[in-house]
N, C-alpha and C positions, 0 to 999 in steps of 0.2 A: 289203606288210607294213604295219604298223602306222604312224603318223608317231611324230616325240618328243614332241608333245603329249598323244598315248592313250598312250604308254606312264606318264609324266609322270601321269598319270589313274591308271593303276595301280596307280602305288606309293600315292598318295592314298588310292585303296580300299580297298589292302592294310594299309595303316596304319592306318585306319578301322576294319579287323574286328580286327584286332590289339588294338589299345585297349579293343574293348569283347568278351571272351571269355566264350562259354556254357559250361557244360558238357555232360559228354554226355546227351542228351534233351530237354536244355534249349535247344534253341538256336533259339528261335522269332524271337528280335529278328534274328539272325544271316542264317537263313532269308528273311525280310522283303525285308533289305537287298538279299541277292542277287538275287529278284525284280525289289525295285526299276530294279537296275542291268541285266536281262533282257528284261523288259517293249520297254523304248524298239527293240531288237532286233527285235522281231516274229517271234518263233521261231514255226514252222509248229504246233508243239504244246507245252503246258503245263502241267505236275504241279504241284501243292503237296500238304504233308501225306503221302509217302509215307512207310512207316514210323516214323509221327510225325512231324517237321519237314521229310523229304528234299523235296526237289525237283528236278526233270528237267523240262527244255528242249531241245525236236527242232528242228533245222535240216535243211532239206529244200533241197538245189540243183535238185530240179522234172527231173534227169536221174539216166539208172538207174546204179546203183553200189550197193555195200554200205553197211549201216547198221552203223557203228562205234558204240560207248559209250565212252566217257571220265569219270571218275570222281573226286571231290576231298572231301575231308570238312569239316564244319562245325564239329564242338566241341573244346572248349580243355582244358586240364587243374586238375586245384585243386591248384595250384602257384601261392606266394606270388611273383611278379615279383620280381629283385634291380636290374631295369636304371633307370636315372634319365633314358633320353630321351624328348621329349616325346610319343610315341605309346605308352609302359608304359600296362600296366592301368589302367584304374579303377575294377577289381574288385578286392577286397583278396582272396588266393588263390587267384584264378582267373589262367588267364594261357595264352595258346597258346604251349606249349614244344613242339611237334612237328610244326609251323608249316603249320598243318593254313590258316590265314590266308593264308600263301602259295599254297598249290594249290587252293583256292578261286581267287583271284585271277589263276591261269594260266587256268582256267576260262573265268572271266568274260573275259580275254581274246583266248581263243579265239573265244569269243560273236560280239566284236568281228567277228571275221576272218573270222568263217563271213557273218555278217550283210554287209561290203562287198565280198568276193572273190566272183568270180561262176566261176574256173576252177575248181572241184571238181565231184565228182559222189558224188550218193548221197544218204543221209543220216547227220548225228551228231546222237546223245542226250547234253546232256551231265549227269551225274547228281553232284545234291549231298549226300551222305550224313550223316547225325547218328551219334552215338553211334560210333565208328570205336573210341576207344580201352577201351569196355566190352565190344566184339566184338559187341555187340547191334544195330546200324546195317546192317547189309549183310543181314541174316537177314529182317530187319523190313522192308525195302524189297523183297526179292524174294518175298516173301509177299506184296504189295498185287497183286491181282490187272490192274493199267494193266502191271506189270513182267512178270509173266508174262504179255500178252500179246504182249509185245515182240518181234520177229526179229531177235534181234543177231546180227551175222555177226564181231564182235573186240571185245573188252573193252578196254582200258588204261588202266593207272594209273600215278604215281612217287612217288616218296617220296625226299627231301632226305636229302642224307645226310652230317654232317657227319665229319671228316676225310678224308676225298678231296677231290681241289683243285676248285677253285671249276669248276661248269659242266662237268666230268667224267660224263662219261653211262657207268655201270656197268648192265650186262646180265650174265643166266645164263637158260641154257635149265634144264628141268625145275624143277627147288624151288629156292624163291627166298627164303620164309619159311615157319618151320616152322609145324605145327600144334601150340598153344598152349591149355590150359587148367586151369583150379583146379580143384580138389577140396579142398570140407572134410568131414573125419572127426568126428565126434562119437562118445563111448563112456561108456557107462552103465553107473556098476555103484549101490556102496551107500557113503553116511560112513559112519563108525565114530570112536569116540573114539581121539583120536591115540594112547594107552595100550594100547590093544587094536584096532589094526588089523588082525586076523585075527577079526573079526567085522563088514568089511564088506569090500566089493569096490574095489580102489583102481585105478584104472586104470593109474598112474605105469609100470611094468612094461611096460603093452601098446604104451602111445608109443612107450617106449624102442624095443621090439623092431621098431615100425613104420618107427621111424626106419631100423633098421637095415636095415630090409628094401626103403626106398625107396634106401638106398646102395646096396644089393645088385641093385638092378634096372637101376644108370643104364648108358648106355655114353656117357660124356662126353668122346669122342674126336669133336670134330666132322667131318674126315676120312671117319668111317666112317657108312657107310650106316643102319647099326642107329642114328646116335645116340640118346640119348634121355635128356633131364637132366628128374631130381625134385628141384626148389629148396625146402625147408622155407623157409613165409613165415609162417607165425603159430601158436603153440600157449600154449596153456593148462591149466590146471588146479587143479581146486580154489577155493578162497576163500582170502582171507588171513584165516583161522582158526585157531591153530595149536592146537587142541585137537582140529583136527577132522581126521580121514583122508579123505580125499579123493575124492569118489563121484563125480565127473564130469571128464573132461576134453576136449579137443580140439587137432587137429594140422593145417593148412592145406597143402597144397603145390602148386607149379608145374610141369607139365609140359611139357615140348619134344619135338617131335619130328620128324624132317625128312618124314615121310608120315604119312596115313589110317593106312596100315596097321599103319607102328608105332605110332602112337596107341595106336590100338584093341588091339593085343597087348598095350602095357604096361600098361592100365586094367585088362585081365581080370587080369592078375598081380597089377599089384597089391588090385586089390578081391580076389580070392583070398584074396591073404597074408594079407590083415586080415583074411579073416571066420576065417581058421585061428587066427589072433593071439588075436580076442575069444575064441573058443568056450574055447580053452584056459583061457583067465583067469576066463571065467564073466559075459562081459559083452555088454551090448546096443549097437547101435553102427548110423547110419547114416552118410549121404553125401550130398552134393550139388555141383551143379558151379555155376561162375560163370567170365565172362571170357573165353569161350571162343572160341577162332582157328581157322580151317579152314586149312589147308598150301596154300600160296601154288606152283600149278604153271604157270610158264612154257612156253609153248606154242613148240616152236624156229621154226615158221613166222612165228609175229607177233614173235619176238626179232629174226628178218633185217630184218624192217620196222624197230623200232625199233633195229635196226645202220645200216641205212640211210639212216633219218630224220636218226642223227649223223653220218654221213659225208658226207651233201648240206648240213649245216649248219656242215660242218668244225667238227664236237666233238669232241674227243679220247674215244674210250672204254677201258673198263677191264672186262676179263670175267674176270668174281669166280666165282672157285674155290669156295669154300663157301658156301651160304645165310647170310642175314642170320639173326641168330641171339630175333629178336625177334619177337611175334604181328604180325601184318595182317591188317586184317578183308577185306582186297580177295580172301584165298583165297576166300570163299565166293561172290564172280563167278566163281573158276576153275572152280570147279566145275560153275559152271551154263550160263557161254558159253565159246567158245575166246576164250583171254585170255591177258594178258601184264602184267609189272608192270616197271618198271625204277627203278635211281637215278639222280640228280643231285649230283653233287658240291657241298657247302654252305663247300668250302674246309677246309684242312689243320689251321688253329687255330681254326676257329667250336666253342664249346661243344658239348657234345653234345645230343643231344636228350634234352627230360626235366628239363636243366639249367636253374636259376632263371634265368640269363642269358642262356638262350639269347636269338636273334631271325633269323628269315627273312632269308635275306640277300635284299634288291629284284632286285638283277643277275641272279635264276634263275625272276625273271619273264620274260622273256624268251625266255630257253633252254628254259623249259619249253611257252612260246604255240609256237616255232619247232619242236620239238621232234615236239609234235602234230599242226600244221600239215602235217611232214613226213610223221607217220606217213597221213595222213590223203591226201596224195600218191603213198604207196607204195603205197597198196590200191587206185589206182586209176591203174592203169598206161598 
């Protein structure tokens, strides 16, 4: 394993990306870095530029086994930093709250460990992804035709998870995170003078009914298999004119869903609804999607590897009854390789993610290099 002088290098690094955060697409300086810290390694093969800044790095042990991917993301969020220790931003609203800094940094210390252990076999890709929190990063790397030409034989990924205790390695088979995405509505009718709003089209009505018809859709019993929550996040309408009726308006919301499947049912319904909503009212009306998550399916084969990776490292785990109830872009690996995703406990009082205060806790660099290391020992028995 590692000494305490590379791990001691780690936190340095991780602290390094921390202070200086991209956002998503932007993360070329970020990209660079990890390069830089890659290179000395001599990995057998070397991407830059996929999907725009991603990059992937092969390690080849030169003996036959399966070719694993491992997966960490690069950009930060535009969140103003609340914290005052000496490795905070030095970008004023940017700032990694979902410590995407961190698992880069498990990463690179994998690098490490592939590059001086000579007992494995096979090969691991390890793949740095952009854009993770627009859901645009994962879609835009398996499109670069190096990725499709790839033989993955097991994906994995994790994701920190704060309130569960520190180094808690939580696993579930099947859905793990839902399938996530926006839709905006836009609707077209006609102003009119606020005096005689029955000489033009005001949409105010059609929202309403829409709203209620995204209530009527949800089933927000997590629990249940059907679930599927529509969160209104933004609507508008009109001008602040108050002479004028109101000829345009718009409605934004969030969809969840624990599968494909229900995705795709609840879209047709509710794009349904609406086009029954407008015609009534008399009004034109499109849509478009953004932000979108593909349903995160754990594979129970590669969950035993990562059960077993924490039991050979004596980690406590914890098998969580219902999906994480938040997008990951890592579903759209699931779909394309057998793959698996789990958590790491970031401790019981660490802010949550997303929070201005948040920060990576260092201690699950470790847990996470050991972690891989292990899984990467289970697949080759």
């Amino acid at each position: 394993m590692l000494s305490n002088t590379a791990w001691g290098e780690l936190q340095q690094i991780r602290r390094y990306i921390h202070a200086r955060p991209e956002l998503s697409g932007q993360e070329k300086a970020t990209a660079e870095y990890v390069c830089q810290q890659l290179q000395p390694l001599a990995p057998a093969a070397f991407w830059q530029e996929l999907g725009g800044t991603g990059v992937v790095a092969t390690f080849d042990s030169g003996k036959t086994g399966p070719h694993l991917l491992f997966r960490a993301e690069l950009d930060a969020l535009p969140i103003q930093e609340s914290n005052t220790f000496a490795h905070r931003s030095i970008f004023p609203g940017v700032s990694h709250k979902c410590g995407h800094d961190g698992h880069t940094t498990v990463l690179l210390g994998l690098a490490r460990l592939l590059h001086q252990q000579q007992d494995w076999k096979g090969k691991v890709s390890l793949l740095f992804q952009p854009a993770e929190e627009t859901g645009a990063g994962a879609l835009a790397m398996l499109e670069d035709p190096r990725i499709q030409g790839m033989q993955v034989d097991a994906a994995y990924a994790f994701h920190n998870l704060p309130g569960y205790p520190l180094g808690q390695i939580v696993v579930k088979a099947g859905a793990f995170t839902p399938a996530v995405q926006s839709i905006l509505l836009k609707l077209q009718g006609h102003t009119a003078h606020a005096a005689e709003p029955e000489n033009g089209l005001n949409p105010a009505l059609a929202l309403a009914e829409i709203l209620r018809l995204a209530k009527s859709l949800e089933v927000p019993t997590p629990e249940d298999h059907a679930f599927r929550l529509l969160t209104p996040v933004y609507m508008e309408l009109g001008e602040k004119a108050y002479g004028v009726s109101a000829g345009e308006g718009e409605v934004h919301f969030t969809l969840r869903a624990w599968t494909k499947e229900s995705m795709d049912a609840l879209v047709k319904a509710l794009l349904s609804g609406v086009g029954v909503i407008c015609d009534s009212h008399r009004l034109q009306w499109e849509h478009s999607w953004t932000d979108s998550f593909r349903a995160n399916f754990n594979q129970e084969v590669l969950v035993e590897k990562i059960r077993a990776s924490a039991e050979g490292n004596q980690y406590a785990i914890h098998e969580m009854e219902q999906p994480l109830k938040w997008g990951e872009d890592f579903g759209a690996f699931t779909e394309i390789f057998p793959a698996a995703m789990f958590g790491i406990g970031a401790g019981e009082e660490r802010p949550a993610l997303h929070h201005e205060d948040y920060d990576f806790p260092d201690e699950l660099t470790e847990v996470g290099v050991k972690m891989f290391w292990g899984i990467i020992n289970q697949s080759n028995p």
